[in-house]
Backbone as JSON, one array per atom type, in Angstrom:
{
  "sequence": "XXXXXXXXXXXXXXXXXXXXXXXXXXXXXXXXXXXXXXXXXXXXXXXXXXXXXXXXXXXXX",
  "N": [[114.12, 82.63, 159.48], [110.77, 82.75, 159.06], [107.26, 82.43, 158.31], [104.18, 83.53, 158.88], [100.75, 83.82, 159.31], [98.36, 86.01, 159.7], [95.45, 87.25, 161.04], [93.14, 89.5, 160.75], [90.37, 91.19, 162.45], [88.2, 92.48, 160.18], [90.11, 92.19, 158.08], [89.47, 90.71, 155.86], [87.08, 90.95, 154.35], [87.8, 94.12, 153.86], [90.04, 94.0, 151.86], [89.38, 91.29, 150.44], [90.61, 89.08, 150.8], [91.99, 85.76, 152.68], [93.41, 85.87, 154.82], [96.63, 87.7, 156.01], [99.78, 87.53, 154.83], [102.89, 87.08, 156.9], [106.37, 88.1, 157.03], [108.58, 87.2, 158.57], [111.25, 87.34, 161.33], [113.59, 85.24, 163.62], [115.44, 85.21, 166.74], [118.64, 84.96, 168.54], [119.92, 87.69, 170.57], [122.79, 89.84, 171.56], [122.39, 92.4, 173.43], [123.83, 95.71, 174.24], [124.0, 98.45, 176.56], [123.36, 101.87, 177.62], [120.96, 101.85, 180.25], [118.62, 102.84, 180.37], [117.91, 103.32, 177.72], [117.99, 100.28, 176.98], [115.6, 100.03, 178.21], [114.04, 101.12, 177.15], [114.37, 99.86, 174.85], [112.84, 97.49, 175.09], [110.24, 97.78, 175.98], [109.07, 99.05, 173.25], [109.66, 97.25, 171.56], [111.52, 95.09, 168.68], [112.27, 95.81, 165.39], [110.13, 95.95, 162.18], [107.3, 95.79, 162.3], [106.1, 96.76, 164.49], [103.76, 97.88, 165.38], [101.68, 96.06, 165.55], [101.55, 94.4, 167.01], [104.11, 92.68, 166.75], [107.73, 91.9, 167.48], [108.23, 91.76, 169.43], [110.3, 91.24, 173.11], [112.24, 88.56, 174.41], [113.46, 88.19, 177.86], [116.48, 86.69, 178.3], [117.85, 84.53, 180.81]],
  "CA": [[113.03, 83.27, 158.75], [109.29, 82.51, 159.75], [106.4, 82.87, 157.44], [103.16, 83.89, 159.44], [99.68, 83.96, 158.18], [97.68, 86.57, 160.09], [94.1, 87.51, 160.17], [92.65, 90.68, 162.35], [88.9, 91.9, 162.29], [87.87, 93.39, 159.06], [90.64, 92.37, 156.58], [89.06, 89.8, 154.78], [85.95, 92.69, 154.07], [88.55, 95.25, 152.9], [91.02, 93.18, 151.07], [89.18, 90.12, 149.82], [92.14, 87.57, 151.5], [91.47, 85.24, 153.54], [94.75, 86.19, 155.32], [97.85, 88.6, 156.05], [101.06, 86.31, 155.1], [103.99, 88.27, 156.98], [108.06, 87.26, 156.64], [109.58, 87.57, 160.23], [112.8, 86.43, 161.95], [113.98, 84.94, 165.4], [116.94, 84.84, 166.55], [119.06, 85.24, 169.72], [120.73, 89.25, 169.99], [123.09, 90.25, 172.68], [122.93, 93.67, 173.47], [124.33, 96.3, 175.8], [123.89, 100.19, 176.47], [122.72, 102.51, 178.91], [120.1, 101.03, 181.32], [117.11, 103.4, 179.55], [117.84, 102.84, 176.27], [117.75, 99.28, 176.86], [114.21, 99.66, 178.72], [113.1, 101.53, 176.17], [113.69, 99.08, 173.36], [112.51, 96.34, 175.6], [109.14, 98.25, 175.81], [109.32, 99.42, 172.16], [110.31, 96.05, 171.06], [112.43, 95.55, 167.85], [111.74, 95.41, 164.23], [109.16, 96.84, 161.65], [105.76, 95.64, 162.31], [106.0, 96.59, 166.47], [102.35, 98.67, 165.74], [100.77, 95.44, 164.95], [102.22, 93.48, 168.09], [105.14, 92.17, 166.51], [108.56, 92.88, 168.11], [108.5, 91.29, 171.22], [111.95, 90.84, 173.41], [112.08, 88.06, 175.67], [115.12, 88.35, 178.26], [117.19, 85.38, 178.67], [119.34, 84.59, 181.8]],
  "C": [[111.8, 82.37, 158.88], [108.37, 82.95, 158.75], [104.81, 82.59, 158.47], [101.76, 84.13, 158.79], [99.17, 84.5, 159.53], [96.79, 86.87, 159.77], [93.62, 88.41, 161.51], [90.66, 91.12, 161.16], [89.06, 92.89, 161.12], [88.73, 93.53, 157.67], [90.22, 91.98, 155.83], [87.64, 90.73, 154.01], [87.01, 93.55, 153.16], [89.32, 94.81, 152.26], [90.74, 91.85, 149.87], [90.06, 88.68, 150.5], [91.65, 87.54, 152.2], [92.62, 85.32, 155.45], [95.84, 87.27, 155.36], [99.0, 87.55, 155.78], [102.31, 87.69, 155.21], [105.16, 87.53, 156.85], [108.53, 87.7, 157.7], [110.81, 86.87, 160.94], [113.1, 86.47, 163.33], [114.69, 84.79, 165.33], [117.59, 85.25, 167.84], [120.09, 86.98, 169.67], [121.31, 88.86, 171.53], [123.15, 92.0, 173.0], [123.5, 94.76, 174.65], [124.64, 97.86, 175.43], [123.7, 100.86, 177.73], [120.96, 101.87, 179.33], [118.68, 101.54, 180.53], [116.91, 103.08, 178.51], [117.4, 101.68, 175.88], [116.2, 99.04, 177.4], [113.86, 100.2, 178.02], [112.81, 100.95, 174.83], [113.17, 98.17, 173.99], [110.81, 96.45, 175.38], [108.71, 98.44, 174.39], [108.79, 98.39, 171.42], [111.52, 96.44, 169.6], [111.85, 94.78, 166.15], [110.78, 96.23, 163.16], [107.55, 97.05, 161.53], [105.18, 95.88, 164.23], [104.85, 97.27, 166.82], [101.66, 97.5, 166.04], [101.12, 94.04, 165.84], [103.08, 92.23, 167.44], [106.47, 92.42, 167.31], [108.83, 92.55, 169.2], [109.68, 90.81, 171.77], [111.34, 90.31, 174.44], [113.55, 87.85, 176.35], [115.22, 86.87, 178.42], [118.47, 85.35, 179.64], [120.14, 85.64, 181.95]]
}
């Protein structure tokens, strides 16, 4: 578990904060499916913030 402090154009205006603080997690997955499925979460990524370029899968070996 990861604690992130983000800041994008125009929050600190609409919000008052000087910041976004998000709660995110890394961690190693193994997974295995049909060949699309798997390119499609790869693209996708995984998680709940994947609008806001979170989510990212990096392959390993």
């Amino acid at each position: 578990k990861q604690v992130v402090k983000h800041t994008f154009k125009g929050f600190r205006e609409q919000t008052g904060k000087p910041f976004m603080v998000l709660t995110c997690f890394e961690g190693i997955f193994r997974l295995s499916g049909a060949p699309e499925d798997l390119q499609l979460l790869y693209e996708a990524g995984m998680g709940l913030r994947r609008g806001q370029g979170f989510g990212m899968l990096e392959l390993l070996g």
